[in-house]
Backbone as a ProteinNet text record, in pm:
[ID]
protein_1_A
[PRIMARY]
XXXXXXXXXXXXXXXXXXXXXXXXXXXXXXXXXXXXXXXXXXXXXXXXXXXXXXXXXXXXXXXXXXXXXXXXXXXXXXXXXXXXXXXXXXXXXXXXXXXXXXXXXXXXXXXXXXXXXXXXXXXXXXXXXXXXXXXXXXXXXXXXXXXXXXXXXXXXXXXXXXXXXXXXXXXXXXXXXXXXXXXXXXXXXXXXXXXXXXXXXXXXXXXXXXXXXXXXXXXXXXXXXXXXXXXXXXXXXXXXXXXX
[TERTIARY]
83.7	0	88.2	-18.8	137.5	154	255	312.8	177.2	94.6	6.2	-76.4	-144.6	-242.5	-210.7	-48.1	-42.3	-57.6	-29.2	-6.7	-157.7	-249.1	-359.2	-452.5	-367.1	-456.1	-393.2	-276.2	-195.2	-241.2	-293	-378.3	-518.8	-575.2	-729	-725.6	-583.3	-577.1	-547.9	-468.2	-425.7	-541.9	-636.3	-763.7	-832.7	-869.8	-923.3	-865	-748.1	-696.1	-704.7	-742.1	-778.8	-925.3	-1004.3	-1127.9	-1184.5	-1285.5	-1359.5	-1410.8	-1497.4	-1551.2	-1598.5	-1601.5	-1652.5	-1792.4	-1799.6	-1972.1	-2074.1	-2164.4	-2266	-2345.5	-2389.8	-2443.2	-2564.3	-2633.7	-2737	-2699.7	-2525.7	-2476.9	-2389.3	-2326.2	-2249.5	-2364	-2514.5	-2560.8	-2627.6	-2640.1	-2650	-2541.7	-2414.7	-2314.2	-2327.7	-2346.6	-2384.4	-2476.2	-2575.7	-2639.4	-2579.6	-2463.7	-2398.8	-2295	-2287	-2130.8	-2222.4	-2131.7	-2170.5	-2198	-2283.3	-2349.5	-2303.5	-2155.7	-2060.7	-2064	-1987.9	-1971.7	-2101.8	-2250.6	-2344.3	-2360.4	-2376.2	-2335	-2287.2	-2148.4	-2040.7	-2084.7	-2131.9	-2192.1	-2314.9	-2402.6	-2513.4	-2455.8	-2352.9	-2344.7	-2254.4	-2143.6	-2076.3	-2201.9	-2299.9	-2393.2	-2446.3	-2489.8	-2518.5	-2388.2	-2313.4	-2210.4	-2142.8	-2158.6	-2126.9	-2204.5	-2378	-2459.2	-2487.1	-2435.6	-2458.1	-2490.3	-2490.7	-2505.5	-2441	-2435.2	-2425.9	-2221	-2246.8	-2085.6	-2005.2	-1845.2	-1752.6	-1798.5	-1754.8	-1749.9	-1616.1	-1527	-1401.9	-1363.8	-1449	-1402.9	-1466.4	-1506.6	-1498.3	-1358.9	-1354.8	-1238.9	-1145.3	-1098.7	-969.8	-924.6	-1088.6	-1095.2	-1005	-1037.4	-1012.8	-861.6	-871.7	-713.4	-598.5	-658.2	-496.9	-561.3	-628.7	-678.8	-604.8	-567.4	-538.6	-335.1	-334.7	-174.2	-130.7	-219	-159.8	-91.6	-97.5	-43.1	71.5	119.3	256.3	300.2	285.5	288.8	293.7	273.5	274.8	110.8	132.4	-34.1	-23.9	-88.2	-38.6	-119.8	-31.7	-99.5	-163.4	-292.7	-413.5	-429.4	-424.8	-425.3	-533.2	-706.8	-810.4	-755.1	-774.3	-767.8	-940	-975.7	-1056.3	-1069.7	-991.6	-977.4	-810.8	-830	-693.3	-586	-631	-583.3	-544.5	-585.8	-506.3	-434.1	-425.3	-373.1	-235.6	-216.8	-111.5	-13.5	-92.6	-41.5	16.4	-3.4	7.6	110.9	159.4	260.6	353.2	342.5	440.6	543.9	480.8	548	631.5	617.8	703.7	820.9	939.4	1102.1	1058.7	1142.3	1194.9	1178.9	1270.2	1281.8	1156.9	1024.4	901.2	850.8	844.2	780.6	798.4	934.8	953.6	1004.2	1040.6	1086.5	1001.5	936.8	825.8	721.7	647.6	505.7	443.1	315.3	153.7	199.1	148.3	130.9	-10	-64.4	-178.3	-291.9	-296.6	-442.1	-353.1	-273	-151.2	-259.7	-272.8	-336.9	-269.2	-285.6	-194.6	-328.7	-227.4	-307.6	-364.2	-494.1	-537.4	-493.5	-511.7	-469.8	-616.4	-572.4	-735.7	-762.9	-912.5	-952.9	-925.7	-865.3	-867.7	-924.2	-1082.9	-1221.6	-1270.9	-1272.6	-1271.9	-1426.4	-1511	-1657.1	-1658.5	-1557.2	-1502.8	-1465.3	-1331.4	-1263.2	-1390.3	-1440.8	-1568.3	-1653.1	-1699.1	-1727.3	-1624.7	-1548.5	-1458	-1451.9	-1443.8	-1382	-1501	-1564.5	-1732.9	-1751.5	-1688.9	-1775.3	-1681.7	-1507.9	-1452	-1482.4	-1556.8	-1649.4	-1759.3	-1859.9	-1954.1	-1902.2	-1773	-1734.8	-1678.2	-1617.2	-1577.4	-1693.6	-1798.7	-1864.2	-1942.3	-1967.5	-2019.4	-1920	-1813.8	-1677.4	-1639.9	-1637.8	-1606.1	-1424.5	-1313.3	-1183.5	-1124.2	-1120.2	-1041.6	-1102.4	-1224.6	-1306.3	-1220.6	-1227	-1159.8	-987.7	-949.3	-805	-766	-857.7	-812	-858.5	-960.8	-982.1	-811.1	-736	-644.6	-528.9	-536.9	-398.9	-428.6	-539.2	-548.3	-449.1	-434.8	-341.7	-195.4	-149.3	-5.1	-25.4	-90.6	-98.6	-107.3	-145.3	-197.4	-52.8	0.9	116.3	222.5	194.7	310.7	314.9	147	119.5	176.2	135.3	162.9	340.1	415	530.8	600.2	508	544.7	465.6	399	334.8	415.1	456.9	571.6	716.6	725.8	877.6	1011.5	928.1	1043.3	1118.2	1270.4	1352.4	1345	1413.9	1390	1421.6	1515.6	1586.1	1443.6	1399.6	1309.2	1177.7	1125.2	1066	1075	1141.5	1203.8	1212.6	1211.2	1195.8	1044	957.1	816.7	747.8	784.3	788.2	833.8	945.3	992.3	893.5	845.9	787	633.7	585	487.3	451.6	551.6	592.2	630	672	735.1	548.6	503.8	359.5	297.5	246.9	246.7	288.9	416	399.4	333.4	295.4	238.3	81.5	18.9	-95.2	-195.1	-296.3	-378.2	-543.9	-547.1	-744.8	-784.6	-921.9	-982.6	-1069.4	-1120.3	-1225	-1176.4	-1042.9	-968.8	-925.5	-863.2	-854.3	-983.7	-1029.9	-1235.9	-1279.3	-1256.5	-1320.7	-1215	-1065.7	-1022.8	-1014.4	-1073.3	-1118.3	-1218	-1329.9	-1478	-1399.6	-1348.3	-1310.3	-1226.7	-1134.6	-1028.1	-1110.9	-1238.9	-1318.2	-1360.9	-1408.7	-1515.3	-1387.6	-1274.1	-1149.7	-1127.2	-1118.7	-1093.4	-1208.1	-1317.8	-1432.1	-1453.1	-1418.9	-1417.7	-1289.8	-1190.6	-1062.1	-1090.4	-1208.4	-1221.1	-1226.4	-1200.1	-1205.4	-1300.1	-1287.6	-1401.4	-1461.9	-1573.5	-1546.9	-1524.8	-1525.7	-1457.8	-1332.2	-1224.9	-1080.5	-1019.9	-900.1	-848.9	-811.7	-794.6	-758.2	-889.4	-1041.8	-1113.9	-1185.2	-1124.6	-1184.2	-1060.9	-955.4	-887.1	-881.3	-983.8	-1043.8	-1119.1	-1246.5	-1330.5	-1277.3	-1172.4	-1210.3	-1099.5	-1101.4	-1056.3	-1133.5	-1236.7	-1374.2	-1437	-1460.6	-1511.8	-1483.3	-1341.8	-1303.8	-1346.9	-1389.8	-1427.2	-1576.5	-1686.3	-1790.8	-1822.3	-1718.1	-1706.5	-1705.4	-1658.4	-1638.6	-1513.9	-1456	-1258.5	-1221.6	-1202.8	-1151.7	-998.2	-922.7	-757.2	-670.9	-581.2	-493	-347.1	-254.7	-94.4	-41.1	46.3	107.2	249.7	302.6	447	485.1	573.4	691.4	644.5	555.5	502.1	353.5	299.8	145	84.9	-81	-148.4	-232.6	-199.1	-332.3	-428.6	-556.8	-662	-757.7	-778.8	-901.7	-1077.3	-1162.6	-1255.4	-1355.3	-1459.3	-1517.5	-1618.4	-1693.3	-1804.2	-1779.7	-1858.7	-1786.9	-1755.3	-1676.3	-1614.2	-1739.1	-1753.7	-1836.5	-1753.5	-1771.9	-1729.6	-1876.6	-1862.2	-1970.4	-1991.9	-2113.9	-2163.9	-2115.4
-117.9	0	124.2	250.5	371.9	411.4	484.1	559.4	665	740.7	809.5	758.8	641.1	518	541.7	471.5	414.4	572.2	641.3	791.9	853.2	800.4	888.8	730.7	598.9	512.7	575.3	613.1	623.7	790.9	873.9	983.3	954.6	835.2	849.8	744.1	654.7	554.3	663.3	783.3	886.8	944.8	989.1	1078.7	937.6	858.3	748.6	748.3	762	766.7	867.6	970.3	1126.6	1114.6	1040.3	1026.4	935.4	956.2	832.7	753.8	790	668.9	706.8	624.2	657.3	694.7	774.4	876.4	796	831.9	684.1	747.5	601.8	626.9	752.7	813.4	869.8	1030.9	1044.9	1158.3	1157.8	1086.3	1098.1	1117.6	1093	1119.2	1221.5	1337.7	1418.7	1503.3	1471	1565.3	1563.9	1478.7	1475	1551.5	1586.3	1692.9	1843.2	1883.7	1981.9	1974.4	1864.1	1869	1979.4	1994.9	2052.2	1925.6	1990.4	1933.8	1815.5	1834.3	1786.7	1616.4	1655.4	1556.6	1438.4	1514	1434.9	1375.1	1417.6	1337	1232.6	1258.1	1126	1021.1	1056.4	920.4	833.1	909.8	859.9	789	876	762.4	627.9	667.4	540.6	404.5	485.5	366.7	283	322.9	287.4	180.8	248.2	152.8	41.3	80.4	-110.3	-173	-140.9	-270.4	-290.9	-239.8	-229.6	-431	-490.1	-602.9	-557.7	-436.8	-392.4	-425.6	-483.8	-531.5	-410	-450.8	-287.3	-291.6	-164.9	-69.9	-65.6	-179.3	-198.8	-38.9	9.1	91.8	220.6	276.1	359.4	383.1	291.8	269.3	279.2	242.5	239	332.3	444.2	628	688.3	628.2	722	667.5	560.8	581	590	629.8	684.1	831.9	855.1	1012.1	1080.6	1007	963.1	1025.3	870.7	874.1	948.4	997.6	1083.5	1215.1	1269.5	1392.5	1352.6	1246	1172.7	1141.6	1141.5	1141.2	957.5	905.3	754.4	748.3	642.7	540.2	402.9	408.1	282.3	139.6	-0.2	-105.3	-176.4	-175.6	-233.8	-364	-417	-617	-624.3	-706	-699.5	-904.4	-871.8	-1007.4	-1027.9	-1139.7	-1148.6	-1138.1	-1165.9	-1185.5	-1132.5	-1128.1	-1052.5	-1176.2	-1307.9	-1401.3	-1456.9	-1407.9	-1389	-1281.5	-1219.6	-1109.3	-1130.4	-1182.1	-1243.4	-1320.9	-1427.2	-1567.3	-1491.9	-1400.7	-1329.4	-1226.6	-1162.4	-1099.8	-1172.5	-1268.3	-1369.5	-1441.1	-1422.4	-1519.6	-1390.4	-1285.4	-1159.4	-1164.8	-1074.6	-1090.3	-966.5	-925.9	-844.1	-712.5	-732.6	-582.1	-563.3	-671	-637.5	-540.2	-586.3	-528.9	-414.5	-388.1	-256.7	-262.2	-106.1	-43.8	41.3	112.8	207.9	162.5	305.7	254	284.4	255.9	263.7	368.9	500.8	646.2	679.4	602.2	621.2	696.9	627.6	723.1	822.3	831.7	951.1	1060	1133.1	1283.1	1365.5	1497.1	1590.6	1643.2	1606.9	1616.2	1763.8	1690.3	1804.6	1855	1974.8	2014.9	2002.8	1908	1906.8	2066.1	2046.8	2232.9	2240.2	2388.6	2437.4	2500	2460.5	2505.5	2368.6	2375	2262.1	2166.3	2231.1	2212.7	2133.1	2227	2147.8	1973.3	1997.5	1859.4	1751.3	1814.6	1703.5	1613.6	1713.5	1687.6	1607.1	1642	1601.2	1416.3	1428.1	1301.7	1160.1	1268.8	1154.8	1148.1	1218.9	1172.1	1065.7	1042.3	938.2	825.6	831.5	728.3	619	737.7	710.9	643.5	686.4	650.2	521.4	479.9	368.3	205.2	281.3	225.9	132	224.8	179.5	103.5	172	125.3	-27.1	-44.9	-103.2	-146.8	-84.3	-89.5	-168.7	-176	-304.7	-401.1	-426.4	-595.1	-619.7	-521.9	-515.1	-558.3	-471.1	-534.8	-670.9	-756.2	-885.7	-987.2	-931.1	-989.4	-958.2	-884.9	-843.3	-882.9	-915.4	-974.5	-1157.6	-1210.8	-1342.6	-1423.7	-1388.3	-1465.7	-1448	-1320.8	-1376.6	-1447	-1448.4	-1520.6	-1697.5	-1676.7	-1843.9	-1913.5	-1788.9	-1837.8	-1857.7	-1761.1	-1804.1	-1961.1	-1969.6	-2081.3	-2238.8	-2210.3	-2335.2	-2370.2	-2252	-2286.5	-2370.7	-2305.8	-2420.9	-2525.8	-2568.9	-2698.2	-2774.3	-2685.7	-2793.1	-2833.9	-2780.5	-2794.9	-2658.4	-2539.9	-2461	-2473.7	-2463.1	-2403.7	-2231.6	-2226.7	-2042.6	-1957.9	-2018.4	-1878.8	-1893.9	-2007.8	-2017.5	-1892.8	-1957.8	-1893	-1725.9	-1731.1	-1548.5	-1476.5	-1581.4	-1502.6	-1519.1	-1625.7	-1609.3	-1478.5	-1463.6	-1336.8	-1190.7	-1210.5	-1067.3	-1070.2	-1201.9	-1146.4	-1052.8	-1157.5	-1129.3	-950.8	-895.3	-779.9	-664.9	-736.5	-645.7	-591.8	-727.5	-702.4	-577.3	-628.8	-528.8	-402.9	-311.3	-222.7	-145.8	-267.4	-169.3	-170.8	-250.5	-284.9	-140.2	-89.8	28.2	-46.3	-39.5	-98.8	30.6	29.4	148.4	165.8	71.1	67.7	202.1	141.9	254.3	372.3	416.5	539.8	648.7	521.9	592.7	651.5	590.9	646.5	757.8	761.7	850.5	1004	975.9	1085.7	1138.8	1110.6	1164.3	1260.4	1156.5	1270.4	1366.6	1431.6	1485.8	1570.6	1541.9	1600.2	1713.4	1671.5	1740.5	1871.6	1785.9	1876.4	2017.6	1954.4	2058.1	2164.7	2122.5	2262.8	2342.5	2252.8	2304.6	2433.4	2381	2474.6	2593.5	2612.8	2711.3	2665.6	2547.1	2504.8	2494.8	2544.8	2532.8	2413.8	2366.1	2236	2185.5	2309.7	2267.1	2282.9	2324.2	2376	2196.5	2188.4	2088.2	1961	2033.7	1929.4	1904.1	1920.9	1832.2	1780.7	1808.7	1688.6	1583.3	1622.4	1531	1373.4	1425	1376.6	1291.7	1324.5	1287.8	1136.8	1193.6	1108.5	997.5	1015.6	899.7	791.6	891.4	783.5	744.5	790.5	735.1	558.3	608.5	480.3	338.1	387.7	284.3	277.7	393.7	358.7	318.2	285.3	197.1	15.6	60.8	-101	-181.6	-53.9	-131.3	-138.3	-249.2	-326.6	-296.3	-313.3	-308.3	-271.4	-205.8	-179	-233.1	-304	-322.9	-213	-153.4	-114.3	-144.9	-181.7	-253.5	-163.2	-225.4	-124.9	-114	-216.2	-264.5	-223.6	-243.2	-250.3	-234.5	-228.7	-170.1	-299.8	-382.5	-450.8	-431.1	-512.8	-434	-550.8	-523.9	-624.8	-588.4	-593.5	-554.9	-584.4	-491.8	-583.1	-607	-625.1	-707.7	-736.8	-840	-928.3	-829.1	-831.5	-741.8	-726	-575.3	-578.5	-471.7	-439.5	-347.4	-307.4	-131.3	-35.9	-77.7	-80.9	-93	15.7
0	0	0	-44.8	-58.7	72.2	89.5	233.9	265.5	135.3	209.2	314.5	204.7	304	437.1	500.1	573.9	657.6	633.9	683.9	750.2	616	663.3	773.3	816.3	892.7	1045.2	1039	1135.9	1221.2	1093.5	1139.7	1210.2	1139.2	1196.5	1350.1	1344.5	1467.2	1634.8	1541.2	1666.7	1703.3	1634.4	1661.4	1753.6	1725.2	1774.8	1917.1	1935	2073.1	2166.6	2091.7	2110	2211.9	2133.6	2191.1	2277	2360	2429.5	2367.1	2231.3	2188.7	2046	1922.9	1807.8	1831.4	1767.9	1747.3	1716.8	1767.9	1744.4	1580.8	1492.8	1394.8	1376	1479.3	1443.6	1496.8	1512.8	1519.3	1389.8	1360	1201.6	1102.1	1066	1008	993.4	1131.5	1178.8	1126.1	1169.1	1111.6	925.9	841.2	721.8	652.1	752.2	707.2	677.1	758.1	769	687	647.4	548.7	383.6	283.3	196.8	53.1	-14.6	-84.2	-180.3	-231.8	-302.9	-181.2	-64.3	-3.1	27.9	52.6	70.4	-27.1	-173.5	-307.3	-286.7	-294.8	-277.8	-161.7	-67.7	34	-23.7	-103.4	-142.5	-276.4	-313.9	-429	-413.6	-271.7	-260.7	-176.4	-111	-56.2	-213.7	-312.7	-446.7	-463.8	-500.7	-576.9	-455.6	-367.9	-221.8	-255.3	-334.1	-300	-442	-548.7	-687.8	-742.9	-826.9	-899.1	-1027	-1097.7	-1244.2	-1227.1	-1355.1	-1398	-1407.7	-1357.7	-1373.8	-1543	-1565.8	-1668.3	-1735.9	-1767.7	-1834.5	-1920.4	-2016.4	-2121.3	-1995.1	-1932.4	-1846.9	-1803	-1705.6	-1564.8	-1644.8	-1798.9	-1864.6	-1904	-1945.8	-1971.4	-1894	-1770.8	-1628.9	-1615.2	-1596.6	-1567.4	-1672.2	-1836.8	-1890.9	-1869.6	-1844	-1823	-1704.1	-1590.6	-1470.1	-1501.7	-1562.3	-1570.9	-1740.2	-1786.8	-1856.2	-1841.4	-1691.5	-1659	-1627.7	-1599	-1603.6	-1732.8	-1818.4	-1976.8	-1990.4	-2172	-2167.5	-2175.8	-2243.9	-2239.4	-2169.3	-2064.3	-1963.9	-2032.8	-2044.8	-2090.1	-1945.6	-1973.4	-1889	-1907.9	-1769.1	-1790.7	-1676.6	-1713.3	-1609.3	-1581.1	-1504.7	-1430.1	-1341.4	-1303.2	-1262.8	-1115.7	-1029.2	-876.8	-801.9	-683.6	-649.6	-654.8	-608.4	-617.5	-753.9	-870.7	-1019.6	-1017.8	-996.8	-1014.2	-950	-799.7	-709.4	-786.3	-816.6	-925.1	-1083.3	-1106.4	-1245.9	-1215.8	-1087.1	-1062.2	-1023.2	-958.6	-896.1	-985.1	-1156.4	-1230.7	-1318.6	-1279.5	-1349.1	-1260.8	-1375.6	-1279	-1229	-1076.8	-1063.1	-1125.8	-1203	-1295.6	-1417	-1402.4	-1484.5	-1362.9	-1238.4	-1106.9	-1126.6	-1119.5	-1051.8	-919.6	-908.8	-773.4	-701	-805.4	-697	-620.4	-549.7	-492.6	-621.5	-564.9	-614.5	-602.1	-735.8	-715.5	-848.3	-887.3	-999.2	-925.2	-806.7	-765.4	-645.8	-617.1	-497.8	-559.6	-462.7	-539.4	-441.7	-474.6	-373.2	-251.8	-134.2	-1.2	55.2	121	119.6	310.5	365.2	543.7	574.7	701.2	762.9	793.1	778.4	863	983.2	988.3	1132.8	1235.4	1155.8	1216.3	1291	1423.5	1488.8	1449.6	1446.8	1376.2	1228.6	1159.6	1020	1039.1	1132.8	1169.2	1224.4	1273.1	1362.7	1301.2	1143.4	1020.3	955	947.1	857.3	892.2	1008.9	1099.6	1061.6	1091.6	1087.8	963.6	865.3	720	694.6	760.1	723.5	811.7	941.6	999	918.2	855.3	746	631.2	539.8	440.8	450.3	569.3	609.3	658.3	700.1	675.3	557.8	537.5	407.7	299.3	307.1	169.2	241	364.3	404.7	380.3	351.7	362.1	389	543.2	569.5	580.8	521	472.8	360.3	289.3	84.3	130.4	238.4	248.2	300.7	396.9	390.8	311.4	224.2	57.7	-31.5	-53	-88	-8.3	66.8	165.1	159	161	142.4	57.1	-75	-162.3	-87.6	-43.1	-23.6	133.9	181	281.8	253.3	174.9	110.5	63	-24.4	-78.6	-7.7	129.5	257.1	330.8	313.8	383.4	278.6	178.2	75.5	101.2	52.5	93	226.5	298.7	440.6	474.4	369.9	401.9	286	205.6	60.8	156.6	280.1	319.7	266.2	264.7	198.6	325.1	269.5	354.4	416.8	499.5	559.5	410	357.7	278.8	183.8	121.3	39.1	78.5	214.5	275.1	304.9	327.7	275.5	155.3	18.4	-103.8	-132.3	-68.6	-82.9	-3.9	133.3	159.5	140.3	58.9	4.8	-113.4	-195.9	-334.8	-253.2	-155.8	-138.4	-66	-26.5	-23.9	-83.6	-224.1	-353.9	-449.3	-377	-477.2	-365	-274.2	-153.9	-189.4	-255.4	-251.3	-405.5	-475.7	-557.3	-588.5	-488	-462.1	-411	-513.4	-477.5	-383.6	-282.8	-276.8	-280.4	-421.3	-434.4	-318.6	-310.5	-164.6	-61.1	-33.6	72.6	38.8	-118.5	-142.3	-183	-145.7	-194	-80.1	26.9	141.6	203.7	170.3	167.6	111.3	19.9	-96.9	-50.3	-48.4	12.9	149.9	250.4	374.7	291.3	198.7	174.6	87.4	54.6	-59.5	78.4	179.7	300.4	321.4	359.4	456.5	331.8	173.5	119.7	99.2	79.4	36.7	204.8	294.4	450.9	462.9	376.1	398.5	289	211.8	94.2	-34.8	-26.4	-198.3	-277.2	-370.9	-462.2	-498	-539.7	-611.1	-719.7	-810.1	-926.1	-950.1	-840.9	-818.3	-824.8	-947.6	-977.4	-840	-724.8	-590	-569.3	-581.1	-548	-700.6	-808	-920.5	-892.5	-862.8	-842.2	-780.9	-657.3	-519.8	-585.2	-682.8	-722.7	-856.8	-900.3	-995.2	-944.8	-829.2	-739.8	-734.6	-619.6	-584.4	-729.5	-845.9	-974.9	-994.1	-993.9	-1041.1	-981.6	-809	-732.9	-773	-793.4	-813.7	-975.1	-1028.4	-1195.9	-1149.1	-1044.8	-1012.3	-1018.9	-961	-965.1	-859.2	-824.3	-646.6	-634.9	-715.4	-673.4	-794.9	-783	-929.4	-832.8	-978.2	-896.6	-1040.9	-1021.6	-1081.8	-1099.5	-1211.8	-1227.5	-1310.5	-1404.2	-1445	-1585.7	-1626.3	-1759.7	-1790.9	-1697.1	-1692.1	-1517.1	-1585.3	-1482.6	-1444.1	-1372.5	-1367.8	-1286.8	-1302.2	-1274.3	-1210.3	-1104.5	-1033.6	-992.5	-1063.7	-1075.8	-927.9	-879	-760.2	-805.1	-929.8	-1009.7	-1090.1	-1177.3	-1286.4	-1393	-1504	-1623.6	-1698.3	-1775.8	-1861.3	-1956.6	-2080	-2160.6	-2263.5	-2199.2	-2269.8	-2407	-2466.5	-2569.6	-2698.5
[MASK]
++++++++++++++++++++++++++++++++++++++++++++++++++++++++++++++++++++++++++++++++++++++++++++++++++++++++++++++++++++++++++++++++++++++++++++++++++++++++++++++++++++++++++++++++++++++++++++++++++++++++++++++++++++++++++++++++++++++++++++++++++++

């Protein structure tokens, strides 16, 4: 996962410690009323797309993301796999130097400063309560952590040796860092969408379309992107469909 991720879990685990107790549901929806209009959007539409049936949107989601990584210049080659556990098995058999060295930076957007209107933050906090809810995150991440776990486990039921055992864990780590769950940068976005129009932003000011066409990609129906050195692959969270 990228360093922001871990940055902005490590922000909301400190606030958590900050407080006596998470806000009960019928005050976060309360605070939702007060958020601005843009943000109530985005909740109503991420409750839509968690309980959706309609197949991802292949020729959408593919719009968006050379649209995405075209400000980085290049036309990125897109590989949909069906499950994260293909996707695992399908990186695992690339060298090294297909991987890559970097993080995940396709969906990185530039961060937004929480408000320093304490009323704002309160808002702010609870709409990433709400968003979490619903996106459900870290359900999507131990769907996404399962395969290398599996693959840790197989190895030590085949008899690897340690060192063996250590390159099943470094691979399973190398994939790890280029592993995006939209789920989680979705529910990150919505709060970062609240913090920015809270701090003055417009909503049509490029840092919150930015925001937005974050969460898009998740309400197209895209569960996970790895990004390698070659290609983008792509794990859908409903079965594949391509627009007519």
């Amino acid at each position: 996962m990228e360093l922001d991720r871990r940055q902005a879990i490590l922000s909301v685990a400190m606030a958590l410690v900050a407080r006596p107790a998470l806000a009960k549901p019928e005050r976060i929806e309360s605070a939702l009323a007060e958020c601005h209009r843009l943000t109530r959007s985005l909740i109503e539409r991420a409750r839509r797309a968690s309980t959706t049936t309609n197949r991802a949107d292949i020729d959408a989601i593919e719009r968006l993301i050379r649209r995405t990584a075209g400000a980085s210049g290049g036309r990125p080659v897109i590989k949909w796999l069906a499950s994260p556990a293909d996707a695992f098995d399908h990186l695992r058999r690339l060298n090294s130097s297909d991987l890559g060295t970097g993080l995940a930076a396709l969906w990185r957007v530039r961060r937004s400063c929480p408000p320093c209107n304490e009323d704002a933050f309160e808002r702010s906090f609870r709409v990433r309560q709400l968003a979490s809810e619903i996106l459900r995150p870290e359900e999507h991440d131990l769907l996404l952590m399962a395969p290398k776990l599996r693959a840790i486990s197989e190895a030590k039921r085949a008899g690897a040796t340690p060192a063996e055992l250590r390159r099943v864990r470094a691979a399973s780590f190398e994939i790890g860092w280029l592993e995006t769950s939209l789920p989680a940068v979705a529910t990150e976005s919505i709060c970062a969408i609240e913090a920015l129009l809270a701090s003055g932003a417009r909503s049509g000011s490029g840092a919150v379309r930015d925001q937005v066409r974050v969460f898009e990609a998740y309400e197209l129906g895209l569960l996970a992107t790895w990004e390698t050195r070659t290609e983008i692959v792509c794990v859908p969270s409903t079965p594949l469909s391509r627009s007519s």
